[in-house]
DSSP file (Angstrom, degrees, kcal/mol; ACC not computed):
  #  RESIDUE AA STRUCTURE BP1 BP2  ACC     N-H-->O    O-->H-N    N-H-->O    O-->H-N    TCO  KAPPA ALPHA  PHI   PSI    X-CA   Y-CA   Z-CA
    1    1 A X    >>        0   0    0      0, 0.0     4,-2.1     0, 0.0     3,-0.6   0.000 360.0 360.0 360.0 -33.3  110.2  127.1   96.3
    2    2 A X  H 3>  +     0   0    0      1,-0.2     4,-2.2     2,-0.2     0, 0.0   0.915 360.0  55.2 -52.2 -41.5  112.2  128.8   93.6
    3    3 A X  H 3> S+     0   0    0      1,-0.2     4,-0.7     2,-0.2    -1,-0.2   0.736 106.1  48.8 -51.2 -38.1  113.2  125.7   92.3
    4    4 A X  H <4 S+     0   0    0     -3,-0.6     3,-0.4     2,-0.2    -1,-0.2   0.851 111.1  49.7 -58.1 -43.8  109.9  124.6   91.9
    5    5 A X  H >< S+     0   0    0     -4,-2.1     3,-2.7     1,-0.3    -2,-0.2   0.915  94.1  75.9 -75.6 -35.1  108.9  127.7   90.3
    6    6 A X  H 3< S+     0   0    0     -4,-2.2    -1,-0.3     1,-0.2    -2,-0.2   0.793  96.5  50.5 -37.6 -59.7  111.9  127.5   87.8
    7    7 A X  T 3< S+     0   0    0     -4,-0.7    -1,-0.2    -3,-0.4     2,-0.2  -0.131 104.1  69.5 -99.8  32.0  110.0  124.8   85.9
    8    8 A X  S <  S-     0   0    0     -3,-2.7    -1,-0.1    -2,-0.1    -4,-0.0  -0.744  71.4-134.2-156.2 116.9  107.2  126.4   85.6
    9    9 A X        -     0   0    0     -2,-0.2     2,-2.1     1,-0.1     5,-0.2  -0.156  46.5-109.8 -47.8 130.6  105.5  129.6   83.6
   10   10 A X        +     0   0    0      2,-0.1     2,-0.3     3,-0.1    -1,-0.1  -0.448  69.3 144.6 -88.7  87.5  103.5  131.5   86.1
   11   11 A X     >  -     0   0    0     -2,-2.1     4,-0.6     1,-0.0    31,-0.0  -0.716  62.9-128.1-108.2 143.0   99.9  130.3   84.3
   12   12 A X  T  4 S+     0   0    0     -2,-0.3     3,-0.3     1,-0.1    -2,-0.1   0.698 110.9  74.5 -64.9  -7.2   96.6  129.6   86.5
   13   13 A X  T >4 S+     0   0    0      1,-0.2     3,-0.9     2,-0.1     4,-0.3   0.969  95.4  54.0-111.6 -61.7   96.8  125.9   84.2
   14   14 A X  T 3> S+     0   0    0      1,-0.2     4,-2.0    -5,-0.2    -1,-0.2   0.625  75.5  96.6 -66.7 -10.7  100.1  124.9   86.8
   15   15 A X  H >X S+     0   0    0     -4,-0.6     4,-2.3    -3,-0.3     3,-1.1   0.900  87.7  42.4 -21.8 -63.9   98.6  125.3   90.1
   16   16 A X  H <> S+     0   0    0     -3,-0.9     4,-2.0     1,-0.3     5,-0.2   0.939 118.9  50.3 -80.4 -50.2   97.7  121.6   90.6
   17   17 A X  H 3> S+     0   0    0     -4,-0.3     4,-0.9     2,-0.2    -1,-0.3   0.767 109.1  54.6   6.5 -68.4  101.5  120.9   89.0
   18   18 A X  H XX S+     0   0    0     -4,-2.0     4,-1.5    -3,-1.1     3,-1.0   0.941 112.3  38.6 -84.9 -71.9  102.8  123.2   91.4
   19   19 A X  H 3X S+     0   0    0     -4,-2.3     4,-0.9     1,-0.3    -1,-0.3   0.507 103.6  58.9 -87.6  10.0  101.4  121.6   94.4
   20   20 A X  H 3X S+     0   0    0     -4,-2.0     4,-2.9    -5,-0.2    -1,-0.3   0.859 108.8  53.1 -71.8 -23.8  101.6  118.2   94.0
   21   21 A X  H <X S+     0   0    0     -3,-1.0     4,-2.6    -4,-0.9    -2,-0.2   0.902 113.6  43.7 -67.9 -34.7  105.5  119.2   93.7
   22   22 A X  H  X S+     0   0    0     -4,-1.5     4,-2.0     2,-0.3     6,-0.6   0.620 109.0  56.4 -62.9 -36.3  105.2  121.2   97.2
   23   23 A X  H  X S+     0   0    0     -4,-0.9     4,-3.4    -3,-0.2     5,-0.2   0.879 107.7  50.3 -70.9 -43.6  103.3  118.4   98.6
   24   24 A X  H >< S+     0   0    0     -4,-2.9     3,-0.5     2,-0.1    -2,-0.3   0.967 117.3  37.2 -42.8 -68.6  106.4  116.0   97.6
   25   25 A X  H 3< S+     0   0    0     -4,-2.6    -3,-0.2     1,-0.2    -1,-0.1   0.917 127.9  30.2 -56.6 -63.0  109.0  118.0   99.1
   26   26 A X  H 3< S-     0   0    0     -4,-2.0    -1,-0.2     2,-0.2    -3,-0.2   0.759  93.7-129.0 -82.4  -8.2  107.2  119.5  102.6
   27   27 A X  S << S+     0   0    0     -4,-3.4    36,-0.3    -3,-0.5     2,-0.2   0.546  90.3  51.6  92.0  -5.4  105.0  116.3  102.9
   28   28 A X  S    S-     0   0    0     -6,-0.6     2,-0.4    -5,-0.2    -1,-0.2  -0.913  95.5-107.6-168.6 155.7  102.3  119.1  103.2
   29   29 A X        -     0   0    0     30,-1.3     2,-0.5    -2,-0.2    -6,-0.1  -0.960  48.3-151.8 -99.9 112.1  101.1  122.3  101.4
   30   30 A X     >  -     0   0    0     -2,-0.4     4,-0.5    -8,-0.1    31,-0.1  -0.881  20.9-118.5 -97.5 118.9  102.6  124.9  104.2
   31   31 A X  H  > S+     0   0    0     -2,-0.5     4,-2.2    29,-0.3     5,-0.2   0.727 115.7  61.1 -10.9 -73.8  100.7  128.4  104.6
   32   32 A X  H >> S+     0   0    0      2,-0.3     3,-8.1     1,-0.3     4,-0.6   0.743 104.3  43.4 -20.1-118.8  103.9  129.8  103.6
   33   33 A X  H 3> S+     0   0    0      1,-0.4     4,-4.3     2,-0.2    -1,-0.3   0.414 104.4  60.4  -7.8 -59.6  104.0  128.2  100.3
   34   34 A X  H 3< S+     0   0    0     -4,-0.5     4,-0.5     2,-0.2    -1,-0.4   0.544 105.3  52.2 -55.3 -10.6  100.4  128.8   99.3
   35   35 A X  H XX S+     0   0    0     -3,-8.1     4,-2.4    -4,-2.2     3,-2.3   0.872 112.9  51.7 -88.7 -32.6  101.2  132.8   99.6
   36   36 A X  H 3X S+     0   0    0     -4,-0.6     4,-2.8     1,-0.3     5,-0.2   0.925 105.7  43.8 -46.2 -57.4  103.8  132.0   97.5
   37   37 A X  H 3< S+     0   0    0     -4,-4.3     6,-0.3     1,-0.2    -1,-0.3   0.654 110.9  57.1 -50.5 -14.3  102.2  130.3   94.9
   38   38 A X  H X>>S+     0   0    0     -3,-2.3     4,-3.2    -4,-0.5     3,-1.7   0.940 111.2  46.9 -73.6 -48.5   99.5  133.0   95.0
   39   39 A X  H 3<5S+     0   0    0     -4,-2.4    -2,-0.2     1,-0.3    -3,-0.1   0.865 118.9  39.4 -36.4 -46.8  102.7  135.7   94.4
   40   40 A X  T 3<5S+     0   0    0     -4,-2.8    -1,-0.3    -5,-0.4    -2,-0.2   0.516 128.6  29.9-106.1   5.7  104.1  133.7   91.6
   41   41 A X  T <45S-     0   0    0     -3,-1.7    -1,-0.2    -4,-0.3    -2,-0.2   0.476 100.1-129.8-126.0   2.9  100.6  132.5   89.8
   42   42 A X  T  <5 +     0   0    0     -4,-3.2     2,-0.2     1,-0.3    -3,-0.2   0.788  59.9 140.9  46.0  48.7   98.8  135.7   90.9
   43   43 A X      < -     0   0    0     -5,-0.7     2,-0.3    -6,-0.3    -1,-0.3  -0.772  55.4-105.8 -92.5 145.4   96.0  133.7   92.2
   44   44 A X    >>  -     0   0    0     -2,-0.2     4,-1.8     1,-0.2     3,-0.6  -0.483  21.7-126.1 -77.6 143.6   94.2  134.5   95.4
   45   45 A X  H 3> S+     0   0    0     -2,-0.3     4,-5.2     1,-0.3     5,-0.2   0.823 104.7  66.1 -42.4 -41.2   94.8  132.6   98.2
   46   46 A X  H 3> S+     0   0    0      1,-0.2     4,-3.0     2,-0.2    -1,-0.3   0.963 102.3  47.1 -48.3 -54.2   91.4  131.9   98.8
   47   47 A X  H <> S+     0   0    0     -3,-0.6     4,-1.3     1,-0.2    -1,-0.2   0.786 110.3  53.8 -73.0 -19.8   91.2  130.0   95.7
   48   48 A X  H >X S+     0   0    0     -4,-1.8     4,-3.5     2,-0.2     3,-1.1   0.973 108.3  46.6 -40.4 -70.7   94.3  128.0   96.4
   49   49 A X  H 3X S+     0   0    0     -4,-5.2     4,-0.6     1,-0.2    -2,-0.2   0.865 105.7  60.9 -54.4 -31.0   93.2  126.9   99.6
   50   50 A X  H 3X S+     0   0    0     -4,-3.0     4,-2.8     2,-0.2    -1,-0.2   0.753 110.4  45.5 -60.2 -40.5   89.6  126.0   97.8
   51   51 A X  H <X S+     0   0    0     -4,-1.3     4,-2.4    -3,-1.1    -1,-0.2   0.969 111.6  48.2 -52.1 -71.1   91.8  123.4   95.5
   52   52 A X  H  < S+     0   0    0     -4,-3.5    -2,-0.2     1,-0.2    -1,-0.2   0.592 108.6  53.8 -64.2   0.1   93.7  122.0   98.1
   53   53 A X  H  < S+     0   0    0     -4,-0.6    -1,-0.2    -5,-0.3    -2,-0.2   0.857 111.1  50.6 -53.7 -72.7   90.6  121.5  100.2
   54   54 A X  H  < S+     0   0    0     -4,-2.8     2,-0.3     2,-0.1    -2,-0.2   0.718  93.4  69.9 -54.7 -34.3   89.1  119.6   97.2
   55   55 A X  S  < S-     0   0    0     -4,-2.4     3,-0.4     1,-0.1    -4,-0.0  -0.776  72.2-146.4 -87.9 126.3   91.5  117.2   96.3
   56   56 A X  S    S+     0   0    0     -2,-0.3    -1,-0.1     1,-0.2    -2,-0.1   0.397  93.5  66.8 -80.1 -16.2   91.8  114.6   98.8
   57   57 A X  S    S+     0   0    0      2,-0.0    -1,-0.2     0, 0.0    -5,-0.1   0.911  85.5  83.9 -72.4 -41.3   95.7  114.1   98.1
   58   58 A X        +     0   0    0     -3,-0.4     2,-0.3    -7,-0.1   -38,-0.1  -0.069  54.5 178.6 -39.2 132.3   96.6  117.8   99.5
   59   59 A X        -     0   0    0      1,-0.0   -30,-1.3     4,-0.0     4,-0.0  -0.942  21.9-161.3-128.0 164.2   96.9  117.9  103.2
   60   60 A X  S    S+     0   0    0     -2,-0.3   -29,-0.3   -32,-0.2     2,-0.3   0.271  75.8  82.1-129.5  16.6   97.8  121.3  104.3
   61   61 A X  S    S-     0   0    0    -34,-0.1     2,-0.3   -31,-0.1    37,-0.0  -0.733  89.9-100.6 -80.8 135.1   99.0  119.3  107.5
   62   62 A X        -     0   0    0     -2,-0.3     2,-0.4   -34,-0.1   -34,-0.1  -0.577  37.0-142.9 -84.7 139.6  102.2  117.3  108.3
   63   63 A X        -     0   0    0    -36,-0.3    43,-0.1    -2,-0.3    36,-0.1  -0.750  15.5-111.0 -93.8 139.5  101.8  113.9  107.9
   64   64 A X        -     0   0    0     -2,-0.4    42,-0.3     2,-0.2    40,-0.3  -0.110  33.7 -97.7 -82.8 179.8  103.4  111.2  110.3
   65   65 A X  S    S+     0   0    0     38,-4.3     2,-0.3    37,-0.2    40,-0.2   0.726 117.2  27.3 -57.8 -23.5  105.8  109.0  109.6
   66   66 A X  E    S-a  105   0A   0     38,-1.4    40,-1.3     2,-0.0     2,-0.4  -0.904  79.5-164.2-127.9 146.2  103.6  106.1  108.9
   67   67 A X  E     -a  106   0A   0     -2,-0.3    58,-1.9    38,-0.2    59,-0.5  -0.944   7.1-149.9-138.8 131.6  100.3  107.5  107.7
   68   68 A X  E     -aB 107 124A   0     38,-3.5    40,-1.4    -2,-0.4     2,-0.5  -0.716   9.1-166.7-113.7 148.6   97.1  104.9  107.7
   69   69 A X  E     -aB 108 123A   0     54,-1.5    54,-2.9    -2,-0.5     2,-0.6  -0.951   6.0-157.7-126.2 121.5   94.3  105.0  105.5
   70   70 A X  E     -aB 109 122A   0     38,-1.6    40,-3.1    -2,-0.5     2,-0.6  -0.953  22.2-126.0 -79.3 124.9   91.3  103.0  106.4
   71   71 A X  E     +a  110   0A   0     50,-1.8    40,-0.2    -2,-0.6    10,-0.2  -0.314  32.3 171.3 -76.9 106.5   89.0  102.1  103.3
   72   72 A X        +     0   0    0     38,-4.9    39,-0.2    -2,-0.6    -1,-0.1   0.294  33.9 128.7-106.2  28.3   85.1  103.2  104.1
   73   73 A X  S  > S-     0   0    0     37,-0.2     4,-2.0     8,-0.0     8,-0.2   0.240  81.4 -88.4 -90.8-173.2   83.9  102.6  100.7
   74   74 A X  H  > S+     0   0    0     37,-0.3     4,-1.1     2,-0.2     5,-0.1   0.904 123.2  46.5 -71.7 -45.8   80.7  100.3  100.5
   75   75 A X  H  > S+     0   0    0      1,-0.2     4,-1.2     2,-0.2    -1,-0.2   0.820 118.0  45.0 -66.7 -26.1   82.5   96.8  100.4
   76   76 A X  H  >>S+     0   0    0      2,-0.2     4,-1.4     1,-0.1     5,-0.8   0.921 109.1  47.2 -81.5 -54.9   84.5   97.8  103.0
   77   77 A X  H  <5S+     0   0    0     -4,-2.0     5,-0.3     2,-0.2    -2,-0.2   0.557 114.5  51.6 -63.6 -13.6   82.2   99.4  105.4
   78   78 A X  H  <5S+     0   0    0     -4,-1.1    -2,-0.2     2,-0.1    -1,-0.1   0.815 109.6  52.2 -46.7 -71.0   79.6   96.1  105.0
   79   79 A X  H  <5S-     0   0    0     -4,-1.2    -2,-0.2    -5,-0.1    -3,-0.1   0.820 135.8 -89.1 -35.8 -63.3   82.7   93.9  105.7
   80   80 A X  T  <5S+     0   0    0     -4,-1.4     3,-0.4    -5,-0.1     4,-0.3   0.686  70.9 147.6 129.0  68.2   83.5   96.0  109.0
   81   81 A X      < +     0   0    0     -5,-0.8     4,-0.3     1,-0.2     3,-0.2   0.505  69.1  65.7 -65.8 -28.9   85.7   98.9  108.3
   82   82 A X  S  > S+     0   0    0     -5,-0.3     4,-1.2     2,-0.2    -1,-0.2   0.495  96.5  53.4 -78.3 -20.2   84.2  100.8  110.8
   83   83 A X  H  > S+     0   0    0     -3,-0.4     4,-0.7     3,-0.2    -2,-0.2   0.729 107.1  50.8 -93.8 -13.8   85.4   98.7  113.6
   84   84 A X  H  > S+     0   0    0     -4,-0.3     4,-0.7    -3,-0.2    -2,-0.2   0.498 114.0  44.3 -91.6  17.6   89.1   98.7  112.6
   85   85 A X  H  > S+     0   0    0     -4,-0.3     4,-3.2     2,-0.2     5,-0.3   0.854 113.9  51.7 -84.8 -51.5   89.1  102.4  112.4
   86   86 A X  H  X S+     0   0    0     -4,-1.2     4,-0.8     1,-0.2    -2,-0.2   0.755 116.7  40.6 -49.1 -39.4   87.2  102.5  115.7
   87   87 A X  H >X S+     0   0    0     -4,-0.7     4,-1.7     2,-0.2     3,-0.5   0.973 114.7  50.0 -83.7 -54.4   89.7  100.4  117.0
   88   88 A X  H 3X>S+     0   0    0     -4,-0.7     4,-3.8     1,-0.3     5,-0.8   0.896 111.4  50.8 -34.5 -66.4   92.7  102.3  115.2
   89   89 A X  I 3X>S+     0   0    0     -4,-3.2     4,-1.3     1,-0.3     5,-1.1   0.887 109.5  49.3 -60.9 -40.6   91.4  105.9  116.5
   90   90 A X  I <<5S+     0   0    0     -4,-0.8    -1,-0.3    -3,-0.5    -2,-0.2   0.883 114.8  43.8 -82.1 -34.0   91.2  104.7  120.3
   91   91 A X  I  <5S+     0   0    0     -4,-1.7    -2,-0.2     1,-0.2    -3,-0.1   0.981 124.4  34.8 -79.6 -39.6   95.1  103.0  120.4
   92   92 A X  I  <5S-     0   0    0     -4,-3.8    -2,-0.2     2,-0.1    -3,-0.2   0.750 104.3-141.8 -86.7   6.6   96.8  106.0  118.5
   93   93 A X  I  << +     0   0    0     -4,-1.3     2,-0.3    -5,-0.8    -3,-0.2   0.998  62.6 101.0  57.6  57.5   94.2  108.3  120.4
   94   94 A X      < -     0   0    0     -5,-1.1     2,-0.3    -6,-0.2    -1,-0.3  -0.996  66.0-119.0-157.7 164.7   93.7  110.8  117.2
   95   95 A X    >   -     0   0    0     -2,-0.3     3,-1.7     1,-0.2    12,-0.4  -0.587  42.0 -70.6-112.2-176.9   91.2  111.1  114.8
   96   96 A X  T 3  S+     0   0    0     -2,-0.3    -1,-0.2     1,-0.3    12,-0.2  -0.154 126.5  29.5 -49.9 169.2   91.0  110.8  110.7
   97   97 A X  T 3  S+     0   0    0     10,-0.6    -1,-0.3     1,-0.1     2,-0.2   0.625 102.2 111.5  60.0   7.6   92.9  113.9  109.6
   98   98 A X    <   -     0   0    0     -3,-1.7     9,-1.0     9,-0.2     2,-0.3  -0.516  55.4-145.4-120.8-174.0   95.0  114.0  112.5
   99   99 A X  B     -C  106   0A   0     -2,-0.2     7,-0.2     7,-0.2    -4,-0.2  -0.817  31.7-114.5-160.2 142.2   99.1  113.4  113.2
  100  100 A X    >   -     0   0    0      5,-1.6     3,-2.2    -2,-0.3    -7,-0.1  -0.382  27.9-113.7 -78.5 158.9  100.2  111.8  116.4
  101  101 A X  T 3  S+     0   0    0      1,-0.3    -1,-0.1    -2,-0.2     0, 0.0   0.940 114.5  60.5 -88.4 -24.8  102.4  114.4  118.6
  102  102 A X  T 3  S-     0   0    0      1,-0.1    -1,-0.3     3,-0.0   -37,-0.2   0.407 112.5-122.2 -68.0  14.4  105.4  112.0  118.0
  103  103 A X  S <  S+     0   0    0     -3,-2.2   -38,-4.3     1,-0.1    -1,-0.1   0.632  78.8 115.8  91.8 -33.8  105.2  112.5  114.8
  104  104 A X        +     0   0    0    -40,-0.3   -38,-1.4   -39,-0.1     2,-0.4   0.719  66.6  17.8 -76.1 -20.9  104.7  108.9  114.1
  105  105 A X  E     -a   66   0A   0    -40,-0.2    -5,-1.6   -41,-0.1     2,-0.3  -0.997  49.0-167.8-146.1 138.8  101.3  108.0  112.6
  106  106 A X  E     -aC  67  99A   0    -40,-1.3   -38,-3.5    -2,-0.4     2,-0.3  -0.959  13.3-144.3-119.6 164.4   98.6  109.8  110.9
  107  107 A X  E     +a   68   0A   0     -9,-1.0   -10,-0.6   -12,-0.4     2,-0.4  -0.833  21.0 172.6-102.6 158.2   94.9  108.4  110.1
  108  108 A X  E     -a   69   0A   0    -40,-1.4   -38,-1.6    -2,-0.3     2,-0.6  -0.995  26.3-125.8-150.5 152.2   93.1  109.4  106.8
  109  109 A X  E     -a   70   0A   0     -2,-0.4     2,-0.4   -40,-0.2   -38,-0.2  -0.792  23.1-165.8 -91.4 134.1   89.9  108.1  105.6
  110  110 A X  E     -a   71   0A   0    -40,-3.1   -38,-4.9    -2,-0.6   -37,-0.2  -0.997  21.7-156.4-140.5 157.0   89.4  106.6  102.4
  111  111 A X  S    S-     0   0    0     -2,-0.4   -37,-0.3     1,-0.2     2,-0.2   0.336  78.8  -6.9 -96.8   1.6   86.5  105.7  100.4
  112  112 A X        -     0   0    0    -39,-0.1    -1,-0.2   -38,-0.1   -40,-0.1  -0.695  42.6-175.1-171.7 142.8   87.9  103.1   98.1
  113  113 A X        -     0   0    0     -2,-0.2    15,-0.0    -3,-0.1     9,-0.0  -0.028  56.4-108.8-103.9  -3.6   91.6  101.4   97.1
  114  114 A X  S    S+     0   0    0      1,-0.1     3,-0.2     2,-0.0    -2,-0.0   0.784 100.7 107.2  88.2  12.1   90.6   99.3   94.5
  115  115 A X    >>  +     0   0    0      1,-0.2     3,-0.8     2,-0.1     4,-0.7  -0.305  32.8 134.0-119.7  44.1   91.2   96.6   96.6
  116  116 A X  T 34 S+     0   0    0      1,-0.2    -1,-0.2     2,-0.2    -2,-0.0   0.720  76.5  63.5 -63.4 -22.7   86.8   95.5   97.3
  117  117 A X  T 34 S+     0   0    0     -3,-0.2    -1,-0.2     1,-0.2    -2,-0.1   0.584 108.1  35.7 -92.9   8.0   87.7   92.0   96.7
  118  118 A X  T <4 S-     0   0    0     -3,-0.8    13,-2.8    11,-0.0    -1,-0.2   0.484 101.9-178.9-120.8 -37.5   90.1   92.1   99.9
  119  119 A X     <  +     0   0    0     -4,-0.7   -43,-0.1    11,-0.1    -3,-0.1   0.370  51.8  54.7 -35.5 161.8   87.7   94.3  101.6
  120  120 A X  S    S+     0   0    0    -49,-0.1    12,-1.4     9,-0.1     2,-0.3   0.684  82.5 172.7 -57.5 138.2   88.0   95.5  104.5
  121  121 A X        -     0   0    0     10,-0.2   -50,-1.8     9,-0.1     2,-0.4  -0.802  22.2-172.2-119.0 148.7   91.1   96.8  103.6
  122  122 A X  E     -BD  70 129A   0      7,-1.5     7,-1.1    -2,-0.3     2,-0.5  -0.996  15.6-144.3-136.2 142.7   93.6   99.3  105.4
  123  123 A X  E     -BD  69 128A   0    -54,-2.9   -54,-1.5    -2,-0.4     2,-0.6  -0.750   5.4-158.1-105.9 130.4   96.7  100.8  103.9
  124  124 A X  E    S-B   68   0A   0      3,-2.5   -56,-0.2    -2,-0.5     4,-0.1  -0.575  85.5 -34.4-101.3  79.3  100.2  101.6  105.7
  125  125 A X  S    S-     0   0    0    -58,-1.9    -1,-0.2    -2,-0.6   -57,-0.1   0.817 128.2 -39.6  78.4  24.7  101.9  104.1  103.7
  126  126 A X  S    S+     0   0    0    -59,-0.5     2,-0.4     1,-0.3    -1,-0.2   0.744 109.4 122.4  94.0   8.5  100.5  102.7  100.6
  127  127 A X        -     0   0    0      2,-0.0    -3,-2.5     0, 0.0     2,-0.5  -0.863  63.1-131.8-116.0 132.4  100.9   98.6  101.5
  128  128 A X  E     -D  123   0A   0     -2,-0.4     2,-0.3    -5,-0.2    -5,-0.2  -0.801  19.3-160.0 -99.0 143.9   97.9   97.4  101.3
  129  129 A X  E >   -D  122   0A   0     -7,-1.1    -7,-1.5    -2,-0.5     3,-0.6  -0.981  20.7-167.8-157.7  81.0   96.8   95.4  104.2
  130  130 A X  T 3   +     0   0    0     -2,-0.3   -11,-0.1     1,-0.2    -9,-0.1  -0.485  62.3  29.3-100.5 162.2   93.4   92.9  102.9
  131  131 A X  T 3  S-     0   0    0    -13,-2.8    -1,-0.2    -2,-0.1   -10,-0.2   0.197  88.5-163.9  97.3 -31.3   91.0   90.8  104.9
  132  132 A X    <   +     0   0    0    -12,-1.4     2,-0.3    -3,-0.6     3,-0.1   0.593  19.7 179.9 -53.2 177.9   91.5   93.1  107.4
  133  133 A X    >>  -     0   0    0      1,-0.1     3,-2.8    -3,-0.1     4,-1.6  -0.878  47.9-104.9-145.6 149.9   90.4   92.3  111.3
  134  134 A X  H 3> S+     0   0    0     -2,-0.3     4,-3.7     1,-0.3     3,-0.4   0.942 126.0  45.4 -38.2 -57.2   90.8   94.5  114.6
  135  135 A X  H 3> S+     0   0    0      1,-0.2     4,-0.9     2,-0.2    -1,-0.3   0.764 106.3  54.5 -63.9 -13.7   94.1   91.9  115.6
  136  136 A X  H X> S+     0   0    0     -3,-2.8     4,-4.3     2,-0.2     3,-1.0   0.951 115.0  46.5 -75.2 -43.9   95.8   91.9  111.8
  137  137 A X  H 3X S+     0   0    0     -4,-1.6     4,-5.6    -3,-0.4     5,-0.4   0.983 115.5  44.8 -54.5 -54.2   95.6   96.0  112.6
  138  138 A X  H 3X S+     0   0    0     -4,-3.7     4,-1.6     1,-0.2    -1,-0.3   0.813 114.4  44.0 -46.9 -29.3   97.1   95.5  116.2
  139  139 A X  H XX>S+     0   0    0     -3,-1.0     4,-3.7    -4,-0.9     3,-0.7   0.965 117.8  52.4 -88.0 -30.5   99.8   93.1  115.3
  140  140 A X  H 3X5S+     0   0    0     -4,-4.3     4,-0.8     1,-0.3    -2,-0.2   0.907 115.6  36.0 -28.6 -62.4  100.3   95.7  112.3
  141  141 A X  H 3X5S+     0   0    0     -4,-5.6     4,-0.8    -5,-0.3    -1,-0.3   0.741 115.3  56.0 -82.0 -21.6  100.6   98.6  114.4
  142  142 A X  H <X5S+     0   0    0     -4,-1.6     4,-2.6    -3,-0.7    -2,-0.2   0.880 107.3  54.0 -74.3 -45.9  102.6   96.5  117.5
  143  143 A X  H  X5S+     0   0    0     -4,-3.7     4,-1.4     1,-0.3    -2,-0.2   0.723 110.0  46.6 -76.6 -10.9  105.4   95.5  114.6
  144  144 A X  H  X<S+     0   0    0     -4,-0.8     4,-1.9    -5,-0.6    -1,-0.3   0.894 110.7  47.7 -95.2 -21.8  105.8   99.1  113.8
  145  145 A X  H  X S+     0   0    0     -4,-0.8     4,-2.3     2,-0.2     5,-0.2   0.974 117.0  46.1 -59.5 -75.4  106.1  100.2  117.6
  146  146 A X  H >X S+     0   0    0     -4,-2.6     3,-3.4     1,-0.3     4,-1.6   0.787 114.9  48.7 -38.0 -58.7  108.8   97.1  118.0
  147  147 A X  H >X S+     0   0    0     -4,-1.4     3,-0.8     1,-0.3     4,-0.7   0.763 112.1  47.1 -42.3 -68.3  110.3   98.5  114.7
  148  148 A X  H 3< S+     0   0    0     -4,-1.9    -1,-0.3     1,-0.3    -2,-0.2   0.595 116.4  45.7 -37.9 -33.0  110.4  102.4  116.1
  149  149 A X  H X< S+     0   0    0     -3,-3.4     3,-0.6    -4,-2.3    -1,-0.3   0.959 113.1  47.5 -81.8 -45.1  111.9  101.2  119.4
  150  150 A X  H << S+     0   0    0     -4,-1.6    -2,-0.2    -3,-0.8    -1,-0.2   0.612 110.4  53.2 -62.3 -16.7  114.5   98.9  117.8
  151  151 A X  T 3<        0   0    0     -4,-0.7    -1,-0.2    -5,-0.3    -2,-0.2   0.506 360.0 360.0-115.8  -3.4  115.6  101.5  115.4
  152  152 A X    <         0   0    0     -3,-0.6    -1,-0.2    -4,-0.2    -2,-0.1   0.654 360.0 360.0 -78.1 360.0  116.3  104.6  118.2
């Protein structure tokens, strides 16, 4: 964390600064970090946690290796976004907001990728994935299994 702190004056204006850098490095905003950052911007925790709450980048969670974002926006949920999520949540058997216990996958919800003309759209780690249907997810999520196995 010091390193982080190095390149920054301890001002309430570098919170959001602060933890996107914290989010690079742990993947996650860790309890442990936020009291630091309270220490070193001599903000209360509370109001930490209240940021990272709001902003939808933040996790204060570890994220898995592959982490998948289904689009619930309007074009997308019309389209039938709700049945590859529905499908998504029942193979890796977690919900939005959740981490797999291997480690391997999270879900997140999202309400738009900029990608309505594609819609319904799902993301893998930021590859955006258009058109989508329940079987593009499955072969999706079956080539990353093969990948995972081949690569232990």
């Amino acid at each position: 964390m010091q390193e982080i702190f190095n390149t920054y004056k301890p001002e309430k204006d570098n919170l959001i600064p602060i933890l996107e850098e914290v989010q690079e490095k742990f993947g996650y905003i860790p309890k442990e970090a936020q009291k630091e950052i309270s220490e070193f911007l001599d903000i209360p925790m509370a109001e930490i946690y209240g940021v990272i709450t709001f902003y939808s980048r933040f996790t204060l969670e570890p994220k898995g290796k592959y982490t998948i974002s289904v689009c619930l926006g309007t074009a997308c949920f019309v389209k039938g976004s709700r049945k590859i999520m529905d499908r998504l949540t029942e193979r890796l058997k977690i919900e939005p907001g959740q981490t797999t216990e291997d480690g391997l996958f999270s879900i997140d919800e999202t309400r738009c990728v900029g990608a309505c003309g594609l819609a319904p759209v799902f993301t893998v780690n930021g590859e955006v994935h258009g058109k989508a249907t329940v079987k593009m997810l499955d072969t999706v999520l079956d080539e990353i299994l093969e990948k995972e196995k081949g690569g232990k």
